[in-house]
Backbone as ProteinMPNN parsed JSONL, in Angstrom:
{"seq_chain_A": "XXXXXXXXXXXXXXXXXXXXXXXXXXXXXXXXXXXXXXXXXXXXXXXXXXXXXXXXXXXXXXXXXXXXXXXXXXXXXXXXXXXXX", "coords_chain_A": {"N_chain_A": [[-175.029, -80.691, 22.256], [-177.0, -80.994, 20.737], [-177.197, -78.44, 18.634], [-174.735, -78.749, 17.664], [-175.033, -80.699, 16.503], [-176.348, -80.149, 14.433], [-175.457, -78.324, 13.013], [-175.446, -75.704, 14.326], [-173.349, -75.178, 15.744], [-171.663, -73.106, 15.476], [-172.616, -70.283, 15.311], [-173.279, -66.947, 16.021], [-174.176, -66.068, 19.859], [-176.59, -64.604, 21.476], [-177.586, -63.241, 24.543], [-180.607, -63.823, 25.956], [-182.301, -61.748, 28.18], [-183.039, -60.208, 31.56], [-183.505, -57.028, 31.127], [-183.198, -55.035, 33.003], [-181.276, -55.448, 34.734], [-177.574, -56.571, 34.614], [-177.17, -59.232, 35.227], [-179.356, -62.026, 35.584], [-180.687, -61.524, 37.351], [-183.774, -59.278, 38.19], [-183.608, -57.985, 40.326], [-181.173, -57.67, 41.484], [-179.394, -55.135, 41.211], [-176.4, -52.68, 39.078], [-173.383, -53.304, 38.61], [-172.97, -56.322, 39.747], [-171.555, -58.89, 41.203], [-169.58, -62.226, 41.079], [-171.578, -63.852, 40.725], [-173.84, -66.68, 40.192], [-174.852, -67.488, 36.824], [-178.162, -68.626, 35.781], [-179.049, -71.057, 33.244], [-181.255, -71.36, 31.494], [-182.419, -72.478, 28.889], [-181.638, -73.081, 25.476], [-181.653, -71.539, 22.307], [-182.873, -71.66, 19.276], [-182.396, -69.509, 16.393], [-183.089, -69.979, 13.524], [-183.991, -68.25, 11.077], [-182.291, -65.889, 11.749], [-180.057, -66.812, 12.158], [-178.54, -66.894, 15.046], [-178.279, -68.261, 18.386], [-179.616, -68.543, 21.207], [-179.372, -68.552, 24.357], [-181.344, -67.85, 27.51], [-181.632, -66.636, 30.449], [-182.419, -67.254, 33.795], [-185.969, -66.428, 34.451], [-186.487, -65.46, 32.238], [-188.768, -64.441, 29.779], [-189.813, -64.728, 26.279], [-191.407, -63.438, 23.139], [-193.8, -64.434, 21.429], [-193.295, -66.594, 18.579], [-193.241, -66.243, 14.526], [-195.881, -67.45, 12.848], [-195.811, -70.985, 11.176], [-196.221, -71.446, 8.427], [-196.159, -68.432, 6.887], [-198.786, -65.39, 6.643], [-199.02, -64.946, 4.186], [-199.011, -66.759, 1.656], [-201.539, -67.476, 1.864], [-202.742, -65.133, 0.429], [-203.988, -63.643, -2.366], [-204.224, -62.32, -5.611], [-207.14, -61.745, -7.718], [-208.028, -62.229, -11.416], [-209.368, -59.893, -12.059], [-208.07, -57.546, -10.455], [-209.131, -58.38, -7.438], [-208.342, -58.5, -4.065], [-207.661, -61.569, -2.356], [-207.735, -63.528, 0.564], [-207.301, -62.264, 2.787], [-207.541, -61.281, 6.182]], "CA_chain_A": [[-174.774, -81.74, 21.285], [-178.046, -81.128, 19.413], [-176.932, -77.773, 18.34], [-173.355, -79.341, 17.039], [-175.284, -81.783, 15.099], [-177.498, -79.528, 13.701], [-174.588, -77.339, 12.396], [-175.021, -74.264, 14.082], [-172.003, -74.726, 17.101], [-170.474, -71.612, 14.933], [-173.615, -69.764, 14.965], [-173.059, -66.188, 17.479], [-174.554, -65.846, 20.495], [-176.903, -63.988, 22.113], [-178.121, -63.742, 26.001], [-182.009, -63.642, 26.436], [-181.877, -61.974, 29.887], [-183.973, -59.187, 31.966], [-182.899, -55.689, 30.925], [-183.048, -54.51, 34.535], [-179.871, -55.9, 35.458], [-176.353, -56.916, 33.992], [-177.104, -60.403, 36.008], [-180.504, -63.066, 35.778], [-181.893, -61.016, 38.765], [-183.737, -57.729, 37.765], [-183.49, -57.429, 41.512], [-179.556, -57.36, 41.257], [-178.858, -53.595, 39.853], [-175.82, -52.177, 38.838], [-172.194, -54.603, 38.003], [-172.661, -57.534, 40.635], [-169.9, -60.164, 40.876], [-169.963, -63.359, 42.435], [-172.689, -64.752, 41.547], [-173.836, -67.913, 38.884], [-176.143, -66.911, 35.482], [-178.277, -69.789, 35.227], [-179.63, -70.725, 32.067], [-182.566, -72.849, 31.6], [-182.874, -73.054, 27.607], [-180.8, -72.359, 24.75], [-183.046, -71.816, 21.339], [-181.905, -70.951, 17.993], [-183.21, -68.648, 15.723], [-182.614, -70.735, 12.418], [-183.628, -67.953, 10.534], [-181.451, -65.459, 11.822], [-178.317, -67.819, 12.141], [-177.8, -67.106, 16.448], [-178.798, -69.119, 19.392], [-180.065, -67.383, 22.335], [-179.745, -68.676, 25.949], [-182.522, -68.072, 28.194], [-181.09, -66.227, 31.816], [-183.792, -67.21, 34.933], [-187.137, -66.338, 34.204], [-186.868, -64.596, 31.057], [-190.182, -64.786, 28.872], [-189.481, -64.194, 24.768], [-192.203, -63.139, 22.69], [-194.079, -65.379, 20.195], [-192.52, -66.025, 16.944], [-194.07, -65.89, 13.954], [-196.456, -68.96, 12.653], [-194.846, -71.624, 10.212], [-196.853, -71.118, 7.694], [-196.666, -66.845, 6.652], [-200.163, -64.983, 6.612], [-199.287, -64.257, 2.878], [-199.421, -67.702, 1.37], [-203.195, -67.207, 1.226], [-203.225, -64.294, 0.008], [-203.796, -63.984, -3.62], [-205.436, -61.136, -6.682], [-207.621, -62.193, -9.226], [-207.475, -61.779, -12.688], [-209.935, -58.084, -12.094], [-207.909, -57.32, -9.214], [-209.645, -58.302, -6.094], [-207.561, -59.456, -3.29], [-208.675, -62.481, -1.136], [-207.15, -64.076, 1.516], [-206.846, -60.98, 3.948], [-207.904, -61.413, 7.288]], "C_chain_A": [[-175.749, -81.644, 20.116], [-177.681, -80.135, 18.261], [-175.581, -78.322, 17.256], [-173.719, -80.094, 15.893], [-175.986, -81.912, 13.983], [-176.727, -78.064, 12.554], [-174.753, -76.246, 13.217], [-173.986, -74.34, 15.44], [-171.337, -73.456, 16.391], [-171.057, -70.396, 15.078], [-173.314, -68.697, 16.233], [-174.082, -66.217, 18.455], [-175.397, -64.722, 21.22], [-178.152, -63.715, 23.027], [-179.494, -62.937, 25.818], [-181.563, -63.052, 27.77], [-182.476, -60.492, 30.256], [-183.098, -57.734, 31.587], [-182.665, -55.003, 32.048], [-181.756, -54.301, 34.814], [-178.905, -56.772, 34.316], [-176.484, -58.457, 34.227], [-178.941, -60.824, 35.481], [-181.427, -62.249, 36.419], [-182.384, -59.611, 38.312], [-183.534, -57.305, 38.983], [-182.259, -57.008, 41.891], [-179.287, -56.141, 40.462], [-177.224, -53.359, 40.2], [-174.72, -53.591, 38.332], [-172.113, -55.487, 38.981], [-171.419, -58.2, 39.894], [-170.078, -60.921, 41.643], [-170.962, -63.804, 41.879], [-172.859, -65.859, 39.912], [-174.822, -67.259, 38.132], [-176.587, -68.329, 35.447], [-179.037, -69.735, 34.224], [-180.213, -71.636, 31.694], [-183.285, -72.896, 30.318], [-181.862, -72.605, 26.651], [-181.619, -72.251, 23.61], [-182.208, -71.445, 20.181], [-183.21, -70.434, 16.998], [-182.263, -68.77, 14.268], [-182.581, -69.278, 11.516], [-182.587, -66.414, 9.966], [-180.202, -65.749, 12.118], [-178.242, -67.338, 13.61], [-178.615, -67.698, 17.173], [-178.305, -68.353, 20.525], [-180.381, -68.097, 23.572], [-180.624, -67.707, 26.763], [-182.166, -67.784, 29.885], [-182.471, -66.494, 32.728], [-184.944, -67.412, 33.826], [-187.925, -65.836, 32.931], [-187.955, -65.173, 30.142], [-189.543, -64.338, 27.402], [-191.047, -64.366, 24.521], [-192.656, -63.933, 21.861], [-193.304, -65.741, 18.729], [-193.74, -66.187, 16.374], [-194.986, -67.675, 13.676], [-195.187, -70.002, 11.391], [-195.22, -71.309, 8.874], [-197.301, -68.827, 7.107], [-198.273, -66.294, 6.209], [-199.993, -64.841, 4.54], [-199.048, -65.404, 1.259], [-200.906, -68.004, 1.334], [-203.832, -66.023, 0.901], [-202.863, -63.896, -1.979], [-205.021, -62.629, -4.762], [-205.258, -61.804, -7.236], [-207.428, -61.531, -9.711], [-208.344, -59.876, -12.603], [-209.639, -57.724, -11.166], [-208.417, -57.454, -7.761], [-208.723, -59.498, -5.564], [-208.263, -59.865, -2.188], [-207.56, -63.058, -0.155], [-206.719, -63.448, 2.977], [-207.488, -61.006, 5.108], [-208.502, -60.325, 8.54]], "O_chain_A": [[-175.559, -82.008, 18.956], [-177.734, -80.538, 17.099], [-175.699, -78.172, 16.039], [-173.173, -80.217, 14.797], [-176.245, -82.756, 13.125], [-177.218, -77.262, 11.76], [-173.959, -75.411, 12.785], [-173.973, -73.326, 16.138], [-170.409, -72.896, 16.975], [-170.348, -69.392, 15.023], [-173.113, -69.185, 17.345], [-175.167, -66.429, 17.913], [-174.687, -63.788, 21.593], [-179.326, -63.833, 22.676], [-179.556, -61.728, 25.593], [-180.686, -63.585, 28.449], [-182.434, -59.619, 29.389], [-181.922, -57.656, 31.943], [-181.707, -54.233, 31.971], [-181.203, -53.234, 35.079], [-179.357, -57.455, 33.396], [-175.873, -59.109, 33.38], [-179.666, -59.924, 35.057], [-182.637, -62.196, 36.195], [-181.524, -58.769, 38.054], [-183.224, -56.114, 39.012], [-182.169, -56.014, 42.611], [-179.006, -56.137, 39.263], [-176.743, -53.711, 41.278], [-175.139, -54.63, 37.822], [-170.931, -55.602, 39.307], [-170.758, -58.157, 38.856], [-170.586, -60.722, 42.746], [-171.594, -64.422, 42.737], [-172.187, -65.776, 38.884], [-175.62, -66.505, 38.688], [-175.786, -69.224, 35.176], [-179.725, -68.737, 34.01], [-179.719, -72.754, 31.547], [-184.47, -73.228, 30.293], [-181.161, -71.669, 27.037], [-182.6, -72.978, 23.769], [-181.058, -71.006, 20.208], [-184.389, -70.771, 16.89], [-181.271, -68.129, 13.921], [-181.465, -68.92, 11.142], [-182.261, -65.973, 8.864], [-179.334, -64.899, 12.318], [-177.014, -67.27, 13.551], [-179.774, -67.772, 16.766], [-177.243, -67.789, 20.79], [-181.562, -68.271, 23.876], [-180.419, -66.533, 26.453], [-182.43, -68.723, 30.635], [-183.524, -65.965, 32.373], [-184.979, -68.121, 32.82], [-189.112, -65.766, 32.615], [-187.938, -66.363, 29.825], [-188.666, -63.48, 27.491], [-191.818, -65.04, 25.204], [-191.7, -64.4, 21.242], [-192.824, -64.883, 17.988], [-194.843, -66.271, 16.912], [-194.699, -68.74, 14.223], [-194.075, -69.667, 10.984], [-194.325, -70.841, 8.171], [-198.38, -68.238, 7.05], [-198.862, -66.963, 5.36], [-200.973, -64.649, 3.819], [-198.951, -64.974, 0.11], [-201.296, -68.93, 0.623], [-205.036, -65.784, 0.992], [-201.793, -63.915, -2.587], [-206.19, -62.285, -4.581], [-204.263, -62.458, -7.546], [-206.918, -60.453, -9.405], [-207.812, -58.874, -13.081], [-210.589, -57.367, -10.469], [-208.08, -56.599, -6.942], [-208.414, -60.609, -5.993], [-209.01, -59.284, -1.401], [-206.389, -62.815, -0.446], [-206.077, -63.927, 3.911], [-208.542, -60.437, 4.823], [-208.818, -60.769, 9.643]]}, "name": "protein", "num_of_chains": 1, "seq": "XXXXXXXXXXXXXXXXXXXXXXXXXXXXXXXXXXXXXXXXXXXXXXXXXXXXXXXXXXXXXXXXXXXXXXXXXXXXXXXXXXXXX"}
């Protein structure tokens, strides 16, 4: 519902989920059948327009900060650049 009301219900899809396996389980190899995907977040990635469910245990990687490193970065008028970390 949040997603819907946030505009992106149109927005494509795509499954966070262990590379191991076709299924949640990396312990599950090859084409199982039968069994439930559960999915314990959905997230959206505003500024690539898709929203990415979250299979089991799956970990994602940091994003970036809100603020870009390059908003304090700035050359003076005799070229020296400050803000570099």
């Amino acid at each position: 519902k949040e997603f819907t009301a946030a505009g992106y219900d149109k927005w494509p899809i795509c499954m966070a989920k262990t590379h191991l396996s076709i299924s949640h389980d990396p312990d599950v190899k090859g084409a199982p059948s039968g069994y439930l995907f559960p999915i314990r977040d959905i997230r959206a990635a505003t500024g690539a327009r898709f929203l990415y469910p979250l299979g089991g245990t799956m970990q994602t990687m940091p994003a970036l900060s809100k603020v870009p490193a390059m908003v304090n970065i700035d050359v003076t008028g005799d070229g020296v650049i400050t803000g570099l970390r």
